[in-house]
N, C-alpha and C positions, 0 to 999 in steps of 0.2 A: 324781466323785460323792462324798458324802459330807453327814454327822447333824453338825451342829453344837450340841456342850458352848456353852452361852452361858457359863459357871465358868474354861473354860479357852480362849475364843476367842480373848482378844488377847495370851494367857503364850503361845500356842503355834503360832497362826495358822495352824489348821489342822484340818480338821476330825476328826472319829471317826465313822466311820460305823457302826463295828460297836457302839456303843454307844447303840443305837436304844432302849432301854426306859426312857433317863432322859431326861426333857424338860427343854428349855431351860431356865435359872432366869432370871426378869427380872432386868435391871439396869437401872440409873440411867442408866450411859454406854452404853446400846446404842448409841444411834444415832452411830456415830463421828463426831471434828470435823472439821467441813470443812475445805480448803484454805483459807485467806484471801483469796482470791479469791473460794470459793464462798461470799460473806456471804448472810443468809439472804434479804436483798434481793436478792438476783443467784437469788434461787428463784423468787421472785413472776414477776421477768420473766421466766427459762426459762418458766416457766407459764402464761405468756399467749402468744397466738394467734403463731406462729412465722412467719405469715408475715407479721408486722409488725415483727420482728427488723434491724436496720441490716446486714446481713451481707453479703457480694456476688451481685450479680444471678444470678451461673453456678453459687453455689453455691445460692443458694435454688431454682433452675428443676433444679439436681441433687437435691435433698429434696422438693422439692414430687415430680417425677415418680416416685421411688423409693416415696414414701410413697403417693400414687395408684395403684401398679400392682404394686407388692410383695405384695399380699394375692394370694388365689389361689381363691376364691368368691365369684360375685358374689351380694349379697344378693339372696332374693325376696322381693317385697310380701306384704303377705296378700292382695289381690285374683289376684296371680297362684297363692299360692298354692290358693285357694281353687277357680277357675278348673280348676288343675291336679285337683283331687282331686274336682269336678263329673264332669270329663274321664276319668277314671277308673272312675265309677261304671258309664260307659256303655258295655258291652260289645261292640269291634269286631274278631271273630274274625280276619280279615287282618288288621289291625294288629296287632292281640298277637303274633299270630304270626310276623310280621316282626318286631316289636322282640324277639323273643324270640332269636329265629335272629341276631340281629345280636350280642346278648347271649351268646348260646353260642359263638360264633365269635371272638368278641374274650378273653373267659374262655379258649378252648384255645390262642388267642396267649400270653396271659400269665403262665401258670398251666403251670408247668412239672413233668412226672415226677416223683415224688420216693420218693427210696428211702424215708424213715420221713416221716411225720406225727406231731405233738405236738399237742394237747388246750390248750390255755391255759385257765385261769380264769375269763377274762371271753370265754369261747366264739370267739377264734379259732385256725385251724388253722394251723398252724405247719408248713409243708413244708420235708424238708432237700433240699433237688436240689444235684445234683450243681456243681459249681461252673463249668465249663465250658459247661453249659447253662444259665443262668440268663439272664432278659431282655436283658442289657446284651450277650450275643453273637449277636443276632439281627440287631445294626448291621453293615453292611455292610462297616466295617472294622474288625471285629472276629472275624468268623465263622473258626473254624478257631483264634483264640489260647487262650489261658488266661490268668487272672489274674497280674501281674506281680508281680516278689519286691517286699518293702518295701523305701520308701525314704530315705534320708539325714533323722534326722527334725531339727528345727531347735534350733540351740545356744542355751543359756537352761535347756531343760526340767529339770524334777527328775528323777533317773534313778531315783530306788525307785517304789516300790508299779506295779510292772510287769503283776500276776497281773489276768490278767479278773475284775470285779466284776460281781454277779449285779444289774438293775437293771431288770429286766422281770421280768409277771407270769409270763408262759410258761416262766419256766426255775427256777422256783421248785420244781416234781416230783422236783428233780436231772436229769432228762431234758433231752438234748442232741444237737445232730446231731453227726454221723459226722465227722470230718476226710475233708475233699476234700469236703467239702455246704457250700452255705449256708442259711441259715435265711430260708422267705419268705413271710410271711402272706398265706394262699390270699384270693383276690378272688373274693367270691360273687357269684350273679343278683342277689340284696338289693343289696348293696351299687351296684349298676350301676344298680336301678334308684332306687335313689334318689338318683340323681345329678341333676342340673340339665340336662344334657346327655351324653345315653351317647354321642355322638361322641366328646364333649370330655374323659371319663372319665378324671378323676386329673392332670386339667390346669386352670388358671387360666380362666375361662370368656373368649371376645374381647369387650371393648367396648371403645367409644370412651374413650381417654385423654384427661382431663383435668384442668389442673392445679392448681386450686383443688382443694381436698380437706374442703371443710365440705358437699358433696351429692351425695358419692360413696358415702358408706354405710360408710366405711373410715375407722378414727380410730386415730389411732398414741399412741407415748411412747416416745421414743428419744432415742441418745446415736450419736453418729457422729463420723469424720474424715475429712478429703481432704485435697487437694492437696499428696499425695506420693504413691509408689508402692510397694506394697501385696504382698506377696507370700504373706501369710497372716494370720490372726486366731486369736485366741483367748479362751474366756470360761467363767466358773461360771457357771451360771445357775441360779437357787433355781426350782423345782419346787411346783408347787401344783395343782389339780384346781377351776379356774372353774369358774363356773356358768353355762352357757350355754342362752341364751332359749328359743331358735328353732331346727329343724333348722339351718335356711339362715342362719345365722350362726354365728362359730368363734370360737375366743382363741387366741391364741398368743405365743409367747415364741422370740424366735432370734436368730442374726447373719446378715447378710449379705455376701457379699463382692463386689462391682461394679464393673463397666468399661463401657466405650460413650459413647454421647454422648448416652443420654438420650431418644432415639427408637426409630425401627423397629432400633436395633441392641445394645440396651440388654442385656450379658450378666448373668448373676448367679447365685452357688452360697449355695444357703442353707440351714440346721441347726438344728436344735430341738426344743421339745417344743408339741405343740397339742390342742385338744378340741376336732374336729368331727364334730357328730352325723350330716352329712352324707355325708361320706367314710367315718367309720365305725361308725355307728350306735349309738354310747355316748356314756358323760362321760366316757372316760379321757384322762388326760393321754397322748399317745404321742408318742414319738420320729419324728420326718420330717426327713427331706430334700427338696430342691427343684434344677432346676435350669433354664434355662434360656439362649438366646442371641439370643433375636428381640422382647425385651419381653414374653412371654407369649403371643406368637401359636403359631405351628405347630412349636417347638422347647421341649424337656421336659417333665416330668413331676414327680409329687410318687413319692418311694422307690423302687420298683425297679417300676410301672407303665406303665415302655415303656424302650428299650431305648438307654443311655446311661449310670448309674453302676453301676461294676463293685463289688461285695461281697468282700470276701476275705476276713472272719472267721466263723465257725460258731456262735457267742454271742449275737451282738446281730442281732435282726431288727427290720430297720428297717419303721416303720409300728405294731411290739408296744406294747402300756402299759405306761407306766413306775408301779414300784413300789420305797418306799415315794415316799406323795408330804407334802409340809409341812404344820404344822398350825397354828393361830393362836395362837399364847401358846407353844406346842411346837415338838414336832423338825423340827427345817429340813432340808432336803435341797436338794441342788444337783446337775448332772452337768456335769463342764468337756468344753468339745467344742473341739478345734482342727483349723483347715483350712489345709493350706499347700499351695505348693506346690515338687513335685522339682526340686529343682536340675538333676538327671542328666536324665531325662526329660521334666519339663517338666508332668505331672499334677496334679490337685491333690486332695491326701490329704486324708480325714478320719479323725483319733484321738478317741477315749472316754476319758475316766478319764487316765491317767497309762500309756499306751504300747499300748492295748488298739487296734490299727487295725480299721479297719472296711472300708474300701474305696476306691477313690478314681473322680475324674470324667476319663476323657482330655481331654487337653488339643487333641483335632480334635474334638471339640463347639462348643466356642468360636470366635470373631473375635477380639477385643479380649483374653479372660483368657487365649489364649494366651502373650500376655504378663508384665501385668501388673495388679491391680486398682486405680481411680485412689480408690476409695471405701469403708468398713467401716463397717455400721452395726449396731446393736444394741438390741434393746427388744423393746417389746410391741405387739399389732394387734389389733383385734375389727371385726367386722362389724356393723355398726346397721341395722335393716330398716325401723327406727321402727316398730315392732308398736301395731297402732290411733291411731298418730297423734302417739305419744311414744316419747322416746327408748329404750332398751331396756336391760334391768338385766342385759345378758350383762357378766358380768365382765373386767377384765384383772388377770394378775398374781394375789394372793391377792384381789382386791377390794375392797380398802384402800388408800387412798390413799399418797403413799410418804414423807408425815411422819410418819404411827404409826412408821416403823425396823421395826429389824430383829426377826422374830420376826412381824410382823403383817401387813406390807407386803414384797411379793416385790422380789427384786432381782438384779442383774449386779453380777460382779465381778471384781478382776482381771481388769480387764482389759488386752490385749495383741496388739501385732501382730507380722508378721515382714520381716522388709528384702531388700532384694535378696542381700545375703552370707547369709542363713537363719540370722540370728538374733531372738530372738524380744525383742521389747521394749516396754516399757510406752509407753503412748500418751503425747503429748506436746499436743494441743489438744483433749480431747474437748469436744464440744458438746451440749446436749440441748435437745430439744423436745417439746412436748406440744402439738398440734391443736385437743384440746379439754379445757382445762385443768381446769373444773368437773363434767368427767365421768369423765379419767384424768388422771395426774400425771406428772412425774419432778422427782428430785432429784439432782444429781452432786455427787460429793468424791470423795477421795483421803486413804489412809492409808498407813502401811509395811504394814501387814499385809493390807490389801485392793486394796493399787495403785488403780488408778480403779476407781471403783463407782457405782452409783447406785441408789436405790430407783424406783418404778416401779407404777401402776398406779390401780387406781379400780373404785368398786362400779356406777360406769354410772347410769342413771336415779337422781337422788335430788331433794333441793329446791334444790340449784345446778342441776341439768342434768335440766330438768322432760322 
C-alpha cells in the first residue's frame, strides 16, 4: 500500500505513503514507455473485441469462461427491479415473517460472539471474535483446530517495511482488536435483505453460463497468463472510489488465481478491492476476497460469509473500506496483495502490504488448486443492467480511460507470479483484453521500475458506448 511522489517516482521506485498531504506534481513522462513490443498500434488491437484475437481456441474458451463467470452479482433489470419493490409494498404477514426468521437464523450462523465491537466511520460494526471461532471453523474439517503458524513466504520478497499499515477506515480511532480475536464486520438483517437472493447470500448468484460475454451484463479489462503452472501471484493495485449506477451492479478491481477445466469444476481464489452497493450498502471501495471450487455453484463465498478462509491477523478485516483512496490529478494510492501457496502444507496464503498476513484458504477446499493454478489474471469487472435501455455510467477503475496514464487512469502493477521452487517472478507473456473497448480500456508495458503494468478502465456510457 502506498501515496505516490509523481517528483520522486522513477529516482526511487517506490512509493511514500506517509506523505499523503503533498499531491502528485504532473509530468511530461508520466505515462512510462512501453516495451517495443507494446507499440501503440499493438493498443488499438488489445482494444478491440478479444474475442476476435488469433490466440488459441483453449486459450480463448479459458478467458471467454473466466471473464463470463468471475463476477459474483448478477445484474437486475429495472423491470425486475421494479417488480420487486411493487412486491414489497404489499404486505404479507407470513411471508415476512418467514423471510425474517430465515434471516435471523442464518445472521446467528455467521455472526459470531465477540469479545469487543468497534464503531467504524462509515457505520459498520467491526466484531473482534475469538480466532478459533470464527466461520471458517464451523467446516467439518476444521472444527476443534486453530489457526496454523505462518508460512515459508516466497523468495524474491522485499524483506523491510514489515510493521502493519493502517488502510481501513475502522482502525483509524487507534482502536483495535485483542490478539487471539479476528476482526469481522457484523452482517445485518439490511444487508440480507437487500440481497438478490438470501439463500444465496454473499455468494455469486447461479445461472446459466455462457460464453459470449457481450449479453451477459458483465464487461471486463484484463491482463492474464497461462500455460504454465502457477503457484502464486502477486500485484499493486491503485485504489479509487467508482461511481457506481445501480444497487444491482458493482466495480471492482483484483486478481485471480485459476485451475479447472473451465466447467462444472472450475476453481478460483480471488482478492481485491470493490464497490457494491448491494452487498454493502455504500460507495466504498472495500477489500474482499472470494473463493470458490465448482464455478460459482454451491462452493464459496465472498470474505468470511460462510465457512472456508481462515483469518489469522487482528488488523485487517476483510469486507472493511479502504481508506485513503486516489484522486484525479492527486495522491495515488495502491495496496499490493500476494497469494501463494505453502510449500510445507500445501494452503494458500494471502499477504498485505510487505509481510502483514492476513489469512489463508486450506487447501481441501479445492480439486484442481490443490495442486497447481494453470492461469493468473488481473484487471477490472463492472456489471451493465442497461438501465432504461442504455448502457450504464457505473465506472471501472478511476473512470478514465487508461491513455490519460498515470495519476488519472487506475492501474496494476508490478506485476508477478510464484513457481513451483516459491520464487516469486515477473511475468513473462502477459496479455491484455478489453470486451468492450469503447466503454472500458487496457493498456500494458513494462518498465525496471514497475515490471509489467497496465493502465486500465473507463467512464461507461459516453458517445462511443451510447
Amino acid at each position: 500500500m502506498s501515496w505516490m511522489d509523481a517528483k520522486t517516482r522513477n529516482k526511487r521506485g517506490y512509493f511514500d505513503h506517509r506523505r499523503r498531504q503533498h499531491q502528485c506534481t504532473k509530468r511530461a513522462n508520466t505515462t512510462t514507455d512501453m516495451a517495443k513490443e507494446m507499440t501503440p498500434g499493438s493498443f488499438s488491437n488489445m482494444a478491440s473485441s478479444w474475442c476476435n484475437r488469433k490466440i488459441s481456441s483453449v486459450i480463448s474458451v479459458f478467458v471467454c469462461f473466466l471473464l463470463v463467470v468471475s463476477s459474483k452479482i448478477c445484474p437486475v433489470s429495472s423491470s425486475e427491479t421494479g417488480s420487486r419493490h411493487a412486491t414489497n409494498q404489499t404486505f404479507r404477514p407470513q411471508e415476512e415473517l418467514q423471510k425474517l426468521k430465515i434471516i435471523r437464523e442464518h445472521l446467528e450462523k455467521i455472526n459470531k460472539p465477540a469479545v469487543k465491537t468497534i464503531q467504524s466511520p462509515v457505520g459498520d460494526l467491526i466484531d473482534c471474535v475469538l480466532s478459533h471461532q470464527q466461520p471458517a471453523f464451523d467446516h467439518p474439517q476444521l472444527k476443534g483446530q486453530k489457526p496454523l503458524e505462518p508460512p515459508e513466504r516466497p523468495k524474491g520478497l522485499d524483506p523491510t517495511g514489515m510493521a502493519t499499515e493502517n488502510f481501513q477506515l475502522w482502525g483509524l480511532s487507534g482502536e483495535a482488536c485483542p490478539e487471539g480475536t479476528v476482526p469481522i464486520r457484523r452482517t445485518t438483517e439490511q444487508d440480507m435483505l437487500r440481497a438478490s437472493s438470501i439463500r444465496r447470500f454473499g455468494r455469486k448468484l447461479r445461472r446459466h453460463v455462457r460464453r459470449d460475454t457481450n449479453s451477459n451484463g458483465h464487461e471486463h479489462a484484463v491482463g492474464y497468463v497461462t500455460g504454465e503452472q502457477y503457484y502464486g501471484a502477486k500485484a499493486s493495485i491503485n485504489v479509487w472510489a467508482p461511481r457506481v449506477s445501480s444497487q444491482y451492479e458493482f466495480s471492482l478491481s483484483q486478481m485471480w488465481v485459476i485451475s479447472g477445466s473451465f466447467g462444472d469444476d472450475l476453481n478460483t481464489i480471488e482478492a481485491g478491492w470493490q464497490v457494491s452497493p448491494e452487498l454493502y450498502g455504500d460507495n466504498y471501495p472495500r477489500f474482499f476476497t472470494y473463493w470458490t471450487s465448482d464455478a460459482y455453484q454451491a462452493t464459496g463465498c465472498y470474505n468470511l460469509l460462510c465457512s472456508g478462509f481462515v483469518q489469522t491477523n487482528n488488523r485487517v478485516a476483510i469486507g472493511a473500506a479502504i481508506s485513503p483512496t486516489s484522486s484525479y490529478s492527486g495522491g495515488q494510492f495502491d495496496i499490493s496483495l500476494l497469494v501463494w501457496k505453502d510449500p510445507k502444507h500445501g494452503n494458500w496464503w494471502l499477504e498485505f502490504g510487505n509481510g502483514v498476513l492476513v489469512g489463508y484458504w486450506p487447501s481441501f477446499l479445492f480439486t484442481h488448486l490443490r495442486d497447481h493454478a494453470s492461469m493468473v489474471q488481473f484487471g477490472g469487472e463492472i456489471v451493465n443492467s442497461m438501465p432504461s435501455g442504455f448502457h450504464t455510467s457505473t465506472q471501472m477503475g478511476s473512470g478514465h480511460f487508461a491513455g490519460e496514464g498515470f495519476g488519472k487512469a487506475s492501474y496494476f502493477r508490478n506485476l508477478q507470479v510464484v513457481d513451483w521452487d516459491n520464487n516469486l517472478l515477473p511475468l513473462s507473456n502477459l496479455r491484455v483484453l478489453a470486451d468492450h473497448p469503447n466503454c472500458y480500456d487496457i493498456q500494458g508495458g513494462i518498465n525496471r521500475v514497475w515490471g509489467n503494468y497496465f493502465y486500465y478502465g473507463g467512464p461507461g456510457r459516453n458517445v462511443r458506448c451510447p
